[in-house]
C-alpha positions in Angstrom: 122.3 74.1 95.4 124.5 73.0 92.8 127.2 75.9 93.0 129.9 74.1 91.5 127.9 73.2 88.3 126.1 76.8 88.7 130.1 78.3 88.5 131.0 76.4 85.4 127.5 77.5 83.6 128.0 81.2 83.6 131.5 80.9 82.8 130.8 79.5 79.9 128.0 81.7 79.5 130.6 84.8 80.2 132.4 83.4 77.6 130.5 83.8 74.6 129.4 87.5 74.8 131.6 89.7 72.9 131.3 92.8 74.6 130.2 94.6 71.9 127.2 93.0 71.6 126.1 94.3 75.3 127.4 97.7 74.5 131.1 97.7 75.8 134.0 98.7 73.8 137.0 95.4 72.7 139.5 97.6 74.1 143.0 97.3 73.5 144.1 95.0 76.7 141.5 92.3 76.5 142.9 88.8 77.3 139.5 87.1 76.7 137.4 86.8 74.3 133.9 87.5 76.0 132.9 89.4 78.9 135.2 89.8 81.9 133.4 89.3 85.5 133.2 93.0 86.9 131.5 93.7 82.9 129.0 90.9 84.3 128.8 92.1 87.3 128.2 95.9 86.2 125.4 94.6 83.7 123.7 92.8 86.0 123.7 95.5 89.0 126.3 92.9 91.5 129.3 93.8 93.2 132.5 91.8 91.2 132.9 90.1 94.2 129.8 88.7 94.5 129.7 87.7 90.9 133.4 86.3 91.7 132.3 84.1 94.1 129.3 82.8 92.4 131.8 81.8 89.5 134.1 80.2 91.8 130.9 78.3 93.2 132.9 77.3 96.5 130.4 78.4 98.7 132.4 79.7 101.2 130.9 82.9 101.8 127.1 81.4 101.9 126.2 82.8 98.2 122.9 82.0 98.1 121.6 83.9 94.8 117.7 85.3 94.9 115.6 84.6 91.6 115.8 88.5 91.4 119.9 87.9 91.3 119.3 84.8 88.9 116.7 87.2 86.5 119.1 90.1 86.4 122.1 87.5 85.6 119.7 86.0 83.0 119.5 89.2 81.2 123.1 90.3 81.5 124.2 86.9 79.8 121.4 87.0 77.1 119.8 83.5 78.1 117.4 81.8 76.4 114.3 80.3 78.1 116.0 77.0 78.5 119.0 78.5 79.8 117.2 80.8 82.4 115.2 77.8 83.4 118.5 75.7 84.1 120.2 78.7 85.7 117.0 78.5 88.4 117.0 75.0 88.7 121.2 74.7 89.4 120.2 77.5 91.9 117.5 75.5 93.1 115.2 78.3 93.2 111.6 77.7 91.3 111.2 79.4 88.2 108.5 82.2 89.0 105.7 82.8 86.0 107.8 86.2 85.7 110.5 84.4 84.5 108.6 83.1 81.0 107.4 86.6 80.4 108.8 89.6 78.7 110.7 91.3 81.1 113.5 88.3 81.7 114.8 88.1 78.0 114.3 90.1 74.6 113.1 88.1 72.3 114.9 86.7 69.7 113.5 88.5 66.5 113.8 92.0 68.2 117.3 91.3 69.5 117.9 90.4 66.0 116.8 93.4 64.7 118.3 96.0 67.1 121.5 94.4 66.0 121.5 95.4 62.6 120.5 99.3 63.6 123.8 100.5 64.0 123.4 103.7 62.7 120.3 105.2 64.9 119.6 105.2 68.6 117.3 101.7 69.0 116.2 99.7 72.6 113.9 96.8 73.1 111.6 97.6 76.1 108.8 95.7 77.8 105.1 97.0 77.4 105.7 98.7 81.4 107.9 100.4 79.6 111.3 98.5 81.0 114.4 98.9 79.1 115.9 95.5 78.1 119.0 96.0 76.1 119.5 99.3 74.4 122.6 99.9 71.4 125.4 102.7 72.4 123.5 105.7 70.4 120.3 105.2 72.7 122.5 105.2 75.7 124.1 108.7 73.5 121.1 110.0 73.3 119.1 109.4 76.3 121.8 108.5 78.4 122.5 105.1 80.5 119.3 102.7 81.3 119.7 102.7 85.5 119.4 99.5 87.4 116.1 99.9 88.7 114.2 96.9 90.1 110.4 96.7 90.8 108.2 99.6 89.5 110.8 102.0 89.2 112.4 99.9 86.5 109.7 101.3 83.8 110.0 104.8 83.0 106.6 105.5 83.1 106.6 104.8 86.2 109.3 107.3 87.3 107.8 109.8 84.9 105.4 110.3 87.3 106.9 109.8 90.3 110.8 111.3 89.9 110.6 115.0 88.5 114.7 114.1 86.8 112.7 111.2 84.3 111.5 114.4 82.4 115.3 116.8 81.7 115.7 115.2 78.5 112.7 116.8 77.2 111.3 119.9 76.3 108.3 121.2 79.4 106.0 122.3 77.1 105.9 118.9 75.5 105.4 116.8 79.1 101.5 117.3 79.0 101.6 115.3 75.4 103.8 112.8 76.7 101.9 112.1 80.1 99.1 111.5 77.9 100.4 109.1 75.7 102.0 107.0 78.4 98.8 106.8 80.6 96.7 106.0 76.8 99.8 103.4 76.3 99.4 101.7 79.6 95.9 101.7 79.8 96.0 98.9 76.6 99.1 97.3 78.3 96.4 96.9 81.6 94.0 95.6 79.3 96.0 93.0 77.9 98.2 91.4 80.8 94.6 91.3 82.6 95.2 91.0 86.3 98.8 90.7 86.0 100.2 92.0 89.9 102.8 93.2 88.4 100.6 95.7 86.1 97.9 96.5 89.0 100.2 97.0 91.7 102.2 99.8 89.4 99.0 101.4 88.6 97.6 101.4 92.2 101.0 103.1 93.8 101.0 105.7 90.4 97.7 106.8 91.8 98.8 107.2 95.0 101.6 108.9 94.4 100.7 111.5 91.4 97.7 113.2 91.2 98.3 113.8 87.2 98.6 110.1 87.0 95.4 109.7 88.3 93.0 112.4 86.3 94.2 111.0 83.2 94.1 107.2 84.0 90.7 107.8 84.9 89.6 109.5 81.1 90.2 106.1 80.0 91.7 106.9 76.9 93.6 104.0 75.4 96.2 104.4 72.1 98.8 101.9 71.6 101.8 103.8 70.9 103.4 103.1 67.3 105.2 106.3 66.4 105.5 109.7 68.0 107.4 112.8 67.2 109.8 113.7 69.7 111.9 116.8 71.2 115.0 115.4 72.9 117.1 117.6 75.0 120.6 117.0 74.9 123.5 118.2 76.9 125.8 118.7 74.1 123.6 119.0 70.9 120.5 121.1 72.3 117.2 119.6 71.5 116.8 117.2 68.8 113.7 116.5 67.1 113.1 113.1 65.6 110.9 110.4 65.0 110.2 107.8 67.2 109.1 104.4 65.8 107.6 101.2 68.1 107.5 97.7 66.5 106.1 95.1 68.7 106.2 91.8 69.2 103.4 89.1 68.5 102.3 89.2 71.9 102.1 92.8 72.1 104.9 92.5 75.2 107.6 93.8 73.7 108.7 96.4 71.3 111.7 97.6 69.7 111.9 101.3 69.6 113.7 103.4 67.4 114.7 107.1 66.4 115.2 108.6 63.1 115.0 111.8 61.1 114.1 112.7 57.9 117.7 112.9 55.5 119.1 116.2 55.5 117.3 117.8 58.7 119.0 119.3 61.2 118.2 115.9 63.3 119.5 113.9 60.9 122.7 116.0 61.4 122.5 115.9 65.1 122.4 112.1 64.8 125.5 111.8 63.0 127.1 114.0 65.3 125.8 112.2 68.5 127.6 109.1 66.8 130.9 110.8 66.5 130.4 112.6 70.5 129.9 109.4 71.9 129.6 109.2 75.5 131.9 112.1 76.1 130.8 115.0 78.4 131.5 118.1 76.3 128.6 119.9 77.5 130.7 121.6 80.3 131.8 124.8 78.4 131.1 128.6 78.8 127.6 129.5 80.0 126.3 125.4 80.1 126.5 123.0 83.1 128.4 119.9 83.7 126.2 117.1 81.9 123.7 115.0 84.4 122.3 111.4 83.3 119.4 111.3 85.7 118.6 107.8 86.9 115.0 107.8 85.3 116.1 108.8 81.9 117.4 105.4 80.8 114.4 103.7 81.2 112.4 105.3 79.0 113.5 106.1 76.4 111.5 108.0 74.4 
């Protein structure tokens, strides 16, 4: 392994983020120009001195990074495919088939996109249903993406599985949105073939919820491309809007994005969850302190 060379490749990586391009404020103090190592760290689920040491690339501690490490580090520093692919070989780990496919890396044209949406709560996810990079209004509005690995990283999954996935919205809507999710995943299936990653998901979602497993076995299949939706905020109360998916070529990846209708009361809401921020002002008279449950973020919808 090749830590010295592995050091100097994500410090020059770390050096070309601007942190508002992963969702962190310049703030006032900054002495470098891109990320520092605990904002590396904290993106990529490490401890800083883990990351610290993989910098230093001395060694001395026996850092031997897992591809899992390498992935989430990947996706922290926005890597291209050639730069994840040299990040495994300096590691001298082999590059798994995961590593090519849509959960390493947003792709270029929908990162491009979600850049320009400033003004509306946007996230690219995987076709599971796995947040990749999300803009501060979605983290506003749906609150922080959690650092889930394996199944529990797509919120379908914990939908099913973690009774917290479903606070942010309304009960009387959960039925509707079981169903689309199981219709969603059903064509995702279909597509990625016998992807493991796909049929081992499905096979513990059986297992585990018997809700899951009645509607996976209508076999209804709907690709979702727009939904309306009831949010449930901690500050704001509910807020209806629309919820728009565009996806990629490959059908792997979308970018998903909310929106309402100029001059409704979500359209208000909006402009006001802009202004809120991340602030917790939900703890006045008669409401509780706010939660972000750890299955929210990976939804998103």
């Amino acid at each position: 392994m090749n830590l010295p060379e592995l050091g100097a490749f994500l410090r020059t990586r770390r050096d070309r983020i601007r942190p508002a391009e992963v969702g962190l404020p310049q703030g006032p103090r900054r002495r470098v120009p891109g990320l520092r190592r605990e904002e590396v760290a904290q993106l990529a689920g490490l401890s800083a001195d883990y990351y610290t040491e993989l910098e230093r690339g001395s060694g001395k501690h026996g850092v031997q990074p897992s591809p899992q490490t390498l992935a989430a580090l990947a996706r922290a520093l926005r890597l291209n495919g050639d730069e994840r692919d040299h990040l495994f070989h300096l590691a001298e780990r082999p590059i798994p088939p995961s590593a090519h496919g849509p959960s390493t890396h947003v792709q270029p044209a929908l990162l491009g996109l979600l850049d320009r949406l400033s003004n509306t709560p946007a996230r690219v996810i995987t076709d599971l249903h796995e947040t990749l990079v999300e803009n501060d209004l979605a983290r506003n509005l749906l609150g922080r993406s959690p650092a889930h690995r394996g199944p529990a990283a797509s919120f379908v999954y914990r939908w099913f599985t973690d009774p917290q996935a479903r606070e942010r919205y309304p009960p009387e809507d959960h039925p509707h949105h079981s169903r689309v999710f199981v219709a969603d995943l059903q064509a995702a299936a279909a597509r990625r073939g016998r992807d493991t990653e796909v049929t081992k998901m499905i096979a513990a979602l059986r297992r585990r919820s018997q809700e899951f497993a009645a509607l996976w076995d209508t076999h209804d299949v709907a690709v979702r491309r727009m939904d309306h939706k009831k949010i449930v905020h901690p500050t704001l109360g509910i807020i209806e809007l629309d919820c728009y998916n565009l996806l990629s070529e490959d059908g792997r990846q979308r970018l998903l994005w909310f929106t309402a209708p100029p001059g409704s009361p979500g359209a208000e809401q909006l402009e006001l969850l802009s202004v809120i921020g991340t602030q917790d002002l939900s703890v006045t008279a008669g409401t509780a302190p706010e939660r972000l449950p750890a299955a929210e973020s990976g939804s998103r919808r």
